[in-house]
C-alpha positions, -999 to +999 in steps of 0.1 A: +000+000+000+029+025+009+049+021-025+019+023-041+010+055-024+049+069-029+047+058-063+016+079-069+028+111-048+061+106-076+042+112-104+029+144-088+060+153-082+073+146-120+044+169-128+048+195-107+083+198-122+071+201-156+066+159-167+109+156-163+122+122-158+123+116-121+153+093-110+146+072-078+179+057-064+165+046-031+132+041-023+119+012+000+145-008+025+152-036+043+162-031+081+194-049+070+199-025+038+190+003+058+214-005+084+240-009+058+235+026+041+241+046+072+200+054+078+184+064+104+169+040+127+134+055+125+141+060+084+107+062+066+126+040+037+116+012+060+073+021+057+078+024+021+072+059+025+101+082+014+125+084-018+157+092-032+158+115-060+172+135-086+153+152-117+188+169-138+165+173-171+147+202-145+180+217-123+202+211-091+186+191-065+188+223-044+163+241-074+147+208-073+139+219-034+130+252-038+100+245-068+088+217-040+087+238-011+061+267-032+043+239-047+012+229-028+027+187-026+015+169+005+050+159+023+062+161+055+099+160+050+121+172+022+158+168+024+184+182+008+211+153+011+253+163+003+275+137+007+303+145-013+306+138-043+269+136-045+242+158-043+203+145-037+172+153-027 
């Protein structure tokens, strides 16, 4: 139920930034995986529930935020992730 909902809340989101590819590299995980990745204990990766993402055919993950904050998306959390060398949101 929770990947479908993510899954539909994506393509909101590939809309709201113009129908751009959306490119998930994380999206549900395993305790194990999560454990392994560095996440958080309490990581909503492990509901199904949060994502990964980079759109580069609309800007910089950090333009990516900014359009998402003004836009009227139901989300509770979005995070601007830097760990060199990448850059995600």
């Amino acid at each position: 139920h929770n990947l479908r909902r993510l899954a539909e809340f994506f393509e909101q989101v590939r809309h709201a930034l113009g129908d751009v590819p959306v490119l998930i590299s994380s999206g549900y995980r395993c305790p194990r995986l999560n454990q392994l990745v560095g996440g958080q204990p309490d990581s909503a990766h492990l509901q199904g529930l949060a994502a990964d993402f980079k759109a580069p055919a609309y800007g910089t993950p950090c333009e990516i935020c900014q359009h998402l904050v003004g836009s009227a998306l139901p989300f509770d959390q979005l995070i601007l992730e830097r760990i060199a060398p990448a850059i995600w949101v």
